[in-house]
Backbone as CSV, one residue per row, in Angstrom:
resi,resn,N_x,N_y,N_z,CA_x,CA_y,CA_z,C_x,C_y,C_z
1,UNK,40.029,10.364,9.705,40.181,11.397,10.730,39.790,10.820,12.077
2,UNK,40.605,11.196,12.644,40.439,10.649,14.397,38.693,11.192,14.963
3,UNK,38.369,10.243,15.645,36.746,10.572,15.724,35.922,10.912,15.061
4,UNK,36.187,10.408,13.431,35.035,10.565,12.973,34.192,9.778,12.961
5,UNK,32.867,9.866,13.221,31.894,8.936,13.283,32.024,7.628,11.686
6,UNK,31.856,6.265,12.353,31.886,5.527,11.587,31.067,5.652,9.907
7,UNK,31.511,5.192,9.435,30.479,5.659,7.867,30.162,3.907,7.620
8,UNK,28.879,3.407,7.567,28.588,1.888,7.675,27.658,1.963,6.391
9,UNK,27.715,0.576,5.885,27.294,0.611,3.906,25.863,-0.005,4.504
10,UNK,25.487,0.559,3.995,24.174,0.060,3.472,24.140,-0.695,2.097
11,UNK,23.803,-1.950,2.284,24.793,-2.749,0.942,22.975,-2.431,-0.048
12,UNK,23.911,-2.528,-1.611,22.749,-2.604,-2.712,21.358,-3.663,-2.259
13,UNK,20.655,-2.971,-2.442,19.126,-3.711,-2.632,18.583,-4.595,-1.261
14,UNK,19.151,-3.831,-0.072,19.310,-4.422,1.240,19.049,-3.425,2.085
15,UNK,18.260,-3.911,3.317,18.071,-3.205,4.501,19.029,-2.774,5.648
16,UNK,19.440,-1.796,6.914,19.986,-1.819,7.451,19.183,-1.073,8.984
17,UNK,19.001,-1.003,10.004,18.373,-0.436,11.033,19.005,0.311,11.803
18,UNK,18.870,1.558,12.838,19.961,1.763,14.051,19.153,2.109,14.762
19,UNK,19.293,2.360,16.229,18.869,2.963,17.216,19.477,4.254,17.672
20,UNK,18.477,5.199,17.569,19.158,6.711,17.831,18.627,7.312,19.514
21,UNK,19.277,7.750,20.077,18.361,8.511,21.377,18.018,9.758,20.759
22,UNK,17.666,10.136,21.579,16.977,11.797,21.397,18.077,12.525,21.670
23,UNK,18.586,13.531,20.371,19.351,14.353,20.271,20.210,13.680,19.367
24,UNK,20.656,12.465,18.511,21.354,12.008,17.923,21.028,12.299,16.805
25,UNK,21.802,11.872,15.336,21.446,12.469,13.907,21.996,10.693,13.354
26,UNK,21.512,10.579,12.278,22.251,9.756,10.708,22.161,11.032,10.442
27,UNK,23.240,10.311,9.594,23.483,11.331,8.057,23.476,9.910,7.062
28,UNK,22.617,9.889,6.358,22.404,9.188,4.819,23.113,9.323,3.937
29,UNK,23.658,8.909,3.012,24.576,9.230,1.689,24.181,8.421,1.091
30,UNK,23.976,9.304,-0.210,23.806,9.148,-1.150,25.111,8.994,-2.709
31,UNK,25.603,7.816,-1.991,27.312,7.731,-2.199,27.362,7.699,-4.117
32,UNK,26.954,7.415,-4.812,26.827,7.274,-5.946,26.048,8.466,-7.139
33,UNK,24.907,8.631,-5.855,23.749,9.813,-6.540,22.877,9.492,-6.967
34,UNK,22.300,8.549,-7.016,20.790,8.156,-8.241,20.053,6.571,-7.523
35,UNK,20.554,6.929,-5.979,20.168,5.655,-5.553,19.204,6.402,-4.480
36,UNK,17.665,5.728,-4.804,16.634,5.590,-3.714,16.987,5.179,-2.580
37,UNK,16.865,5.750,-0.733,16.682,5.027,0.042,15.633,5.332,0.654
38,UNK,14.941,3.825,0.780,13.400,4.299,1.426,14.081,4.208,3.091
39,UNK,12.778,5.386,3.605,13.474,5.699,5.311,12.068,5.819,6.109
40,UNK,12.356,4.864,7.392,10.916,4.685,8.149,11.446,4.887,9.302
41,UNK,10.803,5.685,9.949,11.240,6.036,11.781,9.992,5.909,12.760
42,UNK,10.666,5.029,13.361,9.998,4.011,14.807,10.055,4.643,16.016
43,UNK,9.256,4.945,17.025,9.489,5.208,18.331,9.591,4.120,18.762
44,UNK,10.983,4.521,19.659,11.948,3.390,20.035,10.987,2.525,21.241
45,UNK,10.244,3.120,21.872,9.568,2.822,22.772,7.833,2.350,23.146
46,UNK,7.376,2.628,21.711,6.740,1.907,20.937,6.051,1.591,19.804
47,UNK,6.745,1.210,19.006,6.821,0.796,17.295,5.425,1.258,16.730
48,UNK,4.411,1.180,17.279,3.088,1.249,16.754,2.700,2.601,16.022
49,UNK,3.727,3.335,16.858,4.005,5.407,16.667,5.204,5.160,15.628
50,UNK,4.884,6.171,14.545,6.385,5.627,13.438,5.946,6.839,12.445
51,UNK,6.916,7.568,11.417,6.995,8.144,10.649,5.911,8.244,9.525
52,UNK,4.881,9.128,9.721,3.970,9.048,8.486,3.692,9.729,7.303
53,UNK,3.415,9.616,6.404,3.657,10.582,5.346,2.363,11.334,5.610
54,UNK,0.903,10.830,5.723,-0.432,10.576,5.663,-0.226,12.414,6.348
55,UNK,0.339,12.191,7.516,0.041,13.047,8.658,0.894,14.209,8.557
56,UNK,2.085,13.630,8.058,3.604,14.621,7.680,3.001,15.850,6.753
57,UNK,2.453,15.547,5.652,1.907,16.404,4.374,1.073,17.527,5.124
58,UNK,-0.238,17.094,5.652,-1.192,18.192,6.078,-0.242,19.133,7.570
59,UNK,0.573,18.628,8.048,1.010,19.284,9.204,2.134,20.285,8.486
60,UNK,3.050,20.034,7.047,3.958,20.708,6.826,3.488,21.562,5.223
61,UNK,2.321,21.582,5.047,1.386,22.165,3.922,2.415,21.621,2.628
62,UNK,3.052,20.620,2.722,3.646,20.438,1.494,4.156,18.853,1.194
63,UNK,4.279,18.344,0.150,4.151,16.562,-0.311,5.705,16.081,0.029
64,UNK,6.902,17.209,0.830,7.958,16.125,1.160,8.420,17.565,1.757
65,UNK,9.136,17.024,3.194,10.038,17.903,3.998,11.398,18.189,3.209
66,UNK,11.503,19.637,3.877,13.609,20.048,3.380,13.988,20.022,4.695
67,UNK,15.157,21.067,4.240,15.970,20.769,5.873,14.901,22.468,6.876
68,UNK,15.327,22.037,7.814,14.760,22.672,9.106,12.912,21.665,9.252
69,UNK,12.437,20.912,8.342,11.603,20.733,8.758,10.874,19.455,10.106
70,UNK,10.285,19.207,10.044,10.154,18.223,11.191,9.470,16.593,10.641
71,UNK,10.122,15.557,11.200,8.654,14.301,10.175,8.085,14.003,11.424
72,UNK,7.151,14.046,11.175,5.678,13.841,11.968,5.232,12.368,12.062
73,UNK,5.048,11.892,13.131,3.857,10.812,13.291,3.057,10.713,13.186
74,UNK,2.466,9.048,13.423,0.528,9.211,13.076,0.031,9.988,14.029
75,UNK,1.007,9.437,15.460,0.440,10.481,16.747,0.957,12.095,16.509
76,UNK,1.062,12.497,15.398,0.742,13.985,15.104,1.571,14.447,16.203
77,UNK,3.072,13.792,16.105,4.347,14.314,17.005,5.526,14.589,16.183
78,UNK,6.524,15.663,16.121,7.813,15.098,15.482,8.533,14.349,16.006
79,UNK,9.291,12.888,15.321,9.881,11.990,15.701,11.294,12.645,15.534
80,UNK,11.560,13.622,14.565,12.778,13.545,14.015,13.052,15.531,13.345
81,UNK,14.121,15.692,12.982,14.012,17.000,12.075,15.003,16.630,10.673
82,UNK,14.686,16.845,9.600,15.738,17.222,8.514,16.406,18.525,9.051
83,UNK,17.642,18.190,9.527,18.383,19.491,10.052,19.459,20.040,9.066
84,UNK,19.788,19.023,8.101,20.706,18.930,6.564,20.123,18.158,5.227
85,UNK,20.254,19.029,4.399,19.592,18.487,2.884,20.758,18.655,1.298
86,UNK,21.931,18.466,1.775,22.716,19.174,0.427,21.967,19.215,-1.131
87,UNK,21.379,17.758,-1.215,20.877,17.222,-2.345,19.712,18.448,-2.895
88,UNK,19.517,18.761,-4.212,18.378,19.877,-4.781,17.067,19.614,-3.803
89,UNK,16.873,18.313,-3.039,15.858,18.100,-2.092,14.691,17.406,-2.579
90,UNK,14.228,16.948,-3.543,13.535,16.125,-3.941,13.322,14.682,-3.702
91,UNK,12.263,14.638,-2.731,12.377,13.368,-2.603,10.908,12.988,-2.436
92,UNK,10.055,11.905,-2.033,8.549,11.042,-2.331,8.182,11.030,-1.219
93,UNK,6.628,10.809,-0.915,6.146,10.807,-0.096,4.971,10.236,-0.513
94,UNK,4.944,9.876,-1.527,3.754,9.548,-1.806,3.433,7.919,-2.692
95,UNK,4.824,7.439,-2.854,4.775,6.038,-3.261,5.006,5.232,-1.804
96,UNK,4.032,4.008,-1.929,4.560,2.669,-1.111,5.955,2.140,-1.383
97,UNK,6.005,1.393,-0.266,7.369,0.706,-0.247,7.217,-0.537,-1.493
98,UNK,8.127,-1.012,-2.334,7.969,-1.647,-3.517,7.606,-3.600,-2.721
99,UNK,7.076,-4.389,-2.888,6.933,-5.718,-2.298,6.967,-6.797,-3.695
100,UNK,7.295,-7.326,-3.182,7.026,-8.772,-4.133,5.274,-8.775,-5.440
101,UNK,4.589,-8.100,-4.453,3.585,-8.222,-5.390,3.528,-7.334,-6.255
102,UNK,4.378,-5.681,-6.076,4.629,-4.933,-6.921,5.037,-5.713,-8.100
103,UNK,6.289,-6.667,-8.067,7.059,-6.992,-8.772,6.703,-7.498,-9.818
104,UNK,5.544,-8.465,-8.981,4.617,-9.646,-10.389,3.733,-8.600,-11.583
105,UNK,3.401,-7.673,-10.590,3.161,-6.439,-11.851,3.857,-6.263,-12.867
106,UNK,5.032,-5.935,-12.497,6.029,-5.101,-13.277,6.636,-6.637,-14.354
107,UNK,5.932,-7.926,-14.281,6.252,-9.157,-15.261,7.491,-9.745,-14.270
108,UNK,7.825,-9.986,-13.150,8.495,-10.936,-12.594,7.562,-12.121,-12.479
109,UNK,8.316,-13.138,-12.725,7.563,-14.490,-12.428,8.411,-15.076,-10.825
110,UNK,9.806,-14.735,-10.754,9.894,-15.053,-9.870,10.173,-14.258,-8.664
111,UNK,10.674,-14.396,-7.143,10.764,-13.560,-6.408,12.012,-12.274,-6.704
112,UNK,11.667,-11.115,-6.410,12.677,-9.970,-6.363,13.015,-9.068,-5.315
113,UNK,14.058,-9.231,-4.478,14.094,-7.975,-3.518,13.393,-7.196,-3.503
114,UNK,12.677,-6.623,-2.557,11.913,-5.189,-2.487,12.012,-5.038,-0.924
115,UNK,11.957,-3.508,-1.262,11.743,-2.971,0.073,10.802,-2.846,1.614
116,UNK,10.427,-3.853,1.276,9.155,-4.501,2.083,9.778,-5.352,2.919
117,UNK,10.421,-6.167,2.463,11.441,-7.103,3.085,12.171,-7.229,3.648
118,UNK,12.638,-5.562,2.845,14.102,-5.125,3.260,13.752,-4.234,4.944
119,UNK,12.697,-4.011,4.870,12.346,-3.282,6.364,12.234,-4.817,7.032
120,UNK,11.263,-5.189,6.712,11.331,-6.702,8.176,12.492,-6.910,8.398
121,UNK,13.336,-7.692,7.305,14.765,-8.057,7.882,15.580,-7.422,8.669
122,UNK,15.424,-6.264,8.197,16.209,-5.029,9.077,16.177,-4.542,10.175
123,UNK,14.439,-4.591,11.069,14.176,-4.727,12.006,14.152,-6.062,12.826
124,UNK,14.347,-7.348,12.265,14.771,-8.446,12.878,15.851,-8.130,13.295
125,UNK,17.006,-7.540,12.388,18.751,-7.749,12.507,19.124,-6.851,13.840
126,UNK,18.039,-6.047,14.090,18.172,-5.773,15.358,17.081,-5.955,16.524
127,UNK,16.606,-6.992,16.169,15.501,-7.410,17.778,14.182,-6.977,17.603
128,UNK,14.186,-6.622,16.283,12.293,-5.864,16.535,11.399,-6.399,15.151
129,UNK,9.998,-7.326,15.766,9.968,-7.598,14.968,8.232,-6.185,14.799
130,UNK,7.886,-6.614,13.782,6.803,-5.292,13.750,6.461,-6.347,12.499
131,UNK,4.298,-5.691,12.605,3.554,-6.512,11.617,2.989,-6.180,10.543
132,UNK,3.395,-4.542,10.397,3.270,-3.773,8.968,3.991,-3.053,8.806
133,UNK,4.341,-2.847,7.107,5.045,-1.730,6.613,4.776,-0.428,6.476
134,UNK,4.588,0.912,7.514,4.131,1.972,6.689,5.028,2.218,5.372
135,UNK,4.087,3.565,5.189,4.742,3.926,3.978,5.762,4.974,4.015
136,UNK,6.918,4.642,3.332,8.207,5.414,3.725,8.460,6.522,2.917
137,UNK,9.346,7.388,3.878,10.086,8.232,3.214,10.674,8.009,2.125
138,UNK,10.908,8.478,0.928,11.472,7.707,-0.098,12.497,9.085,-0.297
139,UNK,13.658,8.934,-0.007,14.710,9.990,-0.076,15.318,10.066,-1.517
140,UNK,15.254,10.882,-1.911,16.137,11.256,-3.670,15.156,10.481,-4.422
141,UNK,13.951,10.392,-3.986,13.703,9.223,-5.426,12.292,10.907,-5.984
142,UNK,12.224,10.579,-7.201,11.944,12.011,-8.415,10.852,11.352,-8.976
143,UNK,9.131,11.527,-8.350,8.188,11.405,-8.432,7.377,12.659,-8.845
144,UNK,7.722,13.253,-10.214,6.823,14.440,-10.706,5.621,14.115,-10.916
145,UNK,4.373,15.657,-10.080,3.377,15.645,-10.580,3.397,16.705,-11.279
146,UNK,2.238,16.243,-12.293,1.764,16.883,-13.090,0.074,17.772,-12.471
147,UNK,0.259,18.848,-13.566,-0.973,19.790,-13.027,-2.442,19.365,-12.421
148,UNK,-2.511,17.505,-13.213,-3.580,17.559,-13.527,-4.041,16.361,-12.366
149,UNK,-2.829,16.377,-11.776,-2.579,15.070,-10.847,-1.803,14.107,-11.182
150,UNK,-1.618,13.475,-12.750,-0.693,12.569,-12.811,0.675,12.603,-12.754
151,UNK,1.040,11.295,-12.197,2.499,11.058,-12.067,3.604,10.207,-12.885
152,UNK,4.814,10.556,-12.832,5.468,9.861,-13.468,6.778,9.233,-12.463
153,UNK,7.645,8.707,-13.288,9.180,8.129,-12.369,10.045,8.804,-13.151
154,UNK,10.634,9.460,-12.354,11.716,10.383,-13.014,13.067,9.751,-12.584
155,UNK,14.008,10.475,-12.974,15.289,9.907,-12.421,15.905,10.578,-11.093
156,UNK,16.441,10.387,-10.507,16.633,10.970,-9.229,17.870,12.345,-9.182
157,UNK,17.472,13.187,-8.585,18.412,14.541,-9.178,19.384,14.877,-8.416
158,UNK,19.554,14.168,-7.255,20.562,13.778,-6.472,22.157,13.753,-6.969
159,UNK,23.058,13.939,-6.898,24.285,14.116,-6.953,25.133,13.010,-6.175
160,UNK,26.384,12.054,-6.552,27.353,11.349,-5.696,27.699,12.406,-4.514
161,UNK,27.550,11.577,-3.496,27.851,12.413,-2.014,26.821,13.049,-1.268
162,UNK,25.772,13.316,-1.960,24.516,13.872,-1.463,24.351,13.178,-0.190
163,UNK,23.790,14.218,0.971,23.300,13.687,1.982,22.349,14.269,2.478
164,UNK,21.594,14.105,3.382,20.685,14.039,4.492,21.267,13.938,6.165
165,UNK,20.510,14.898,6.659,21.120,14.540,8.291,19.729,14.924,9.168
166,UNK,19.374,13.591,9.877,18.232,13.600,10.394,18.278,13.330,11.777
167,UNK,17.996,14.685,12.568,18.210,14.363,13.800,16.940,13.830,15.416
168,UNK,17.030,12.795,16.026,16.002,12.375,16.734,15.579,13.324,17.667
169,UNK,14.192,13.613,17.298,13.457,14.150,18.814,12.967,13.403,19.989
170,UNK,12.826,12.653,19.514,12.568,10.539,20.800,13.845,10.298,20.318
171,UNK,13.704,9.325,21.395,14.943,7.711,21.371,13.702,7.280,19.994
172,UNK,14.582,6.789,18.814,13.613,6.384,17.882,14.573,5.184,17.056
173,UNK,13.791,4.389,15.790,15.192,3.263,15.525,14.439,4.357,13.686
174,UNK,15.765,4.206,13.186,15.788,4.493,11.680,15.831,3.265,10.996
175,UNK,15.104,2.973,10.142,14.992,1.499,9.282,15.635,2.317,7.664
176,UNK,16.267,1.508,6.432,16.705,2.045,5.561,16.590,0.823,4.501
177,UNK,16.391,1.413,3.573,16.257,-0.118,2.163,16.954,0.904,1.049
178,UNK,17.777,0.495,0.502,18.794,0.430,-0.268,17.717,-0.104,-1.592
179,UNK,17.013,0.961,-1.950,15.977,0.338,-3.080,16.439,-0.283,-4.061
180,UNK,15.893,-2.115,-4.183,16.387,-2.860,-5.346,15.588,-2.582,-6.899
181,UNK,14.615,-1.481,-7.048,14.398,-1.278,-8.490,15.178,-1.212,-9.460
182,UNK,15.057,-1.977,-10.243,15.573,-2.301,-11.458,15.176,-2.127,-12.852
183,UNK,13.820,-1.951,-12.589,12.833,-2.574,-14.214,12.959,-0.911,-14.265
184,UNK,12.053,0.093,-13.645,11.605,1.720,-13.784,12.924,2.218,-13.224
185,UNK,13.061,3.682,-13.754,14.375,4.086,-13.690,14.476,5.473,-12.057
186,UNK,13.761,4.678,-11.565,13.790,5.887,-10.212,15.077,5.545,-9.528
187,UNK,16.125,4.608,-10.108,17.585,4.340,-9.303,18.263,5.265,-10.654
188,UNK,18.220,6.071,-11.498,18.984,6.426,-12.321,18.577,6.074,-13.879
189,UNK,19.147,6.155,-14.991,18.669,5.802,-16.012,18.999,4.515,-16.515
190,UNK,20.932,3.988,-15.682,20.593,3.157,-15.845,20.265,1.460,-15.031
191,UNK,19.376,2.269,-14.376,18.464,1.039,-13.592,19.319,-0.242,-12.951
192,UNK,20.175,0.376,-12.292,21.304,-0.515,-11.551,21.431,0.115,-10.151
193,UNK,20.518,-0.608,-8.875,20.640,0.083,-7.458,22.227,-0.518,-7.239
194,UNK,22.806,0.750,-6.250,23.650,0.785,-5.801,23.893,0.671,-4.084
195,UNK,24.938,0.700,-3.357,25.221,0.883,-2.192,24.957,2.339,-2.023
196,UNK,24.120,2.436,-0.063,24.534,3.774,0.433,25.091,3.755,1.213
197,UNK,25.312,4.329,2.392,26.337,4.352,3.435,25.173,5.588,4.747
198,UNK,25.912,5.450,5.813,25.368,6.383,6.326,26.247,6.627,7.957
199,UNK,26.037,7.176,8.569,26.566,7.645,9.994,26.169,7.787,11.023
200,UNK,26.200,7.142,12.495,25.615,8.010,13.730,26.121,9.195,13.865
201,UNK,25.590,10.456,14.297,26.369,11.309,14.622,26.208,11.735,16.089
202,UNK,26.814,12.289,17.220,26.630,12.227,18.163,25.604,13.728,18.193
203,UNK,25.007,14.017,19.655,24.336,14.740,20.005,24.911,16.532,19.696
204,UNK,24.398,17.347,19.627,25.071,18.470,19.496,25.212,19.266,20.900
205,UNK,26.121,20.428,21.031,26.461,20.563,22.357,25.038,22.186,22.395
C-alpha cells in the first residue's frame, strides 16, 4: 500500500535499534507468535535516563504495562506509552536480559547469542555506544508467578501477527533483541527463535 510505513526484520537471535522523536510510535510484530523481543528505551539525549522496570512496577501498581499505560524511567518520567497491545498482553518485567554467562549455566561450553550483545551491537549499528545493560522489557515472553512467589517459563501466548505500538514521549532510541533462547521454551515449545519485524510510524495528527 502506497505510504505505508516500512515493515524492517528484525532478523532471528539479533539486535536492531531506531531513533524515534517525540510523538512517533514502532509497532513490534510479533510475526510468527512465540517469539520473545526484549525492548529497552533510551533518552535520545541522554542514554544514562532509559526504560526501567525497577521504577515502571511501583509507579503502575502492577509487574508489566498494557495498552494506555506509560514506561517509566529511573528518572521517574514516561519515556514512552503502550498506546496498542493486540496480543492477550503478557509480557516480563522481571527477568534480565539473557548474556553469555547465563548460557554457561544453562551447560554451554561454548559462546551463544544472547541478548546482552544483542543490545551493544545494536546500539553501535547506530552510533551509541553505552556501558550497561538495563533490564528489559521482555515483550510476549510468559513468566508465571505462582502464589507463593515462585516462577516458572511458560510458553509465550502471543499469536502470529501480534503487535505492540509504542509511542515516544522524548526524542528516545528503541533497542530490540530478537531473543536467541533455545535450551528453555520461553520462544515457544519448540525452542526455535524466530524473526520479528517492526515499523516507524509517523506522529499522530
Amino acid at each position: 500500500m502506497s505510504g505505508e510505513p516500512e515493515r524492517i526484520t528484525l532478523p532471528a537471535r539479533s539486535g536492531r535499534a531506531a531513533r524515534l522523536s517525540a510523538g512517533e510510535a514502532i509497532q513490534i510484530i510479533n510475526t510468527h507468535g512465540a517469539q520473545v523481543v526484549d525492548t529497552w528505551v533510551f533518552n535520545a539525549e541522554d542514554t544514562k535516563e532509559f526504560l526501567s522496570n525497577e521504577h515502571m512496577r511501583p509507579t503502575l501498581g502492577k509487574l508489566w504495562p498494557g495498552k494506555g499505560d506509560a514506561l517509566i524511567t529511573n528518572r521517574r518520567r514516561p519515556i514512552m506509552t503502550m498506546e496498542e497491545d493486540t496480543s492477550p498482553g503478557r509480557h516480563d518485567t522481571l527477568i534480565a536480559a539473557c548474556d553469555d554467562y547465563r548460557y554457561g549455566l544453562l551447560g554451554c561450553s561454548d559462546y551463544h547469542d544472547n541478548c546482552t550483545d544483542n543490545l551493544f551491537a545494536a546500539m553501535r549499528r547506530i552510533g551509541i555506544d553505552i556501558l550497561e545493560c538495563p533490564s528489559p522489557l521482555n515483550l510476549w515472553m510468559n513468566i508465571p508467578v505462582a502464589e507463593d512467589g515462585s516462577t516458572s517459563w511458560g510458553e509465550p501466548l502471543s499469536r502470529a501477527g501480534d503487535y505492540v505500538i509504542l509511542r515516544a514521549r522524548m526524542d528516545c532510541v528503541v533497542a530490540m533483541s530478537a531473543c536467541p533462547q533455545d535450551i528453555l521454551p520461553i520462544n515457544g515449545a519448540a525452542c526455535r527463535p524466530t524473526e520479528a519485524h517492526y515499523r516507524i510510524l509517523p506522529r499522530t495528527a
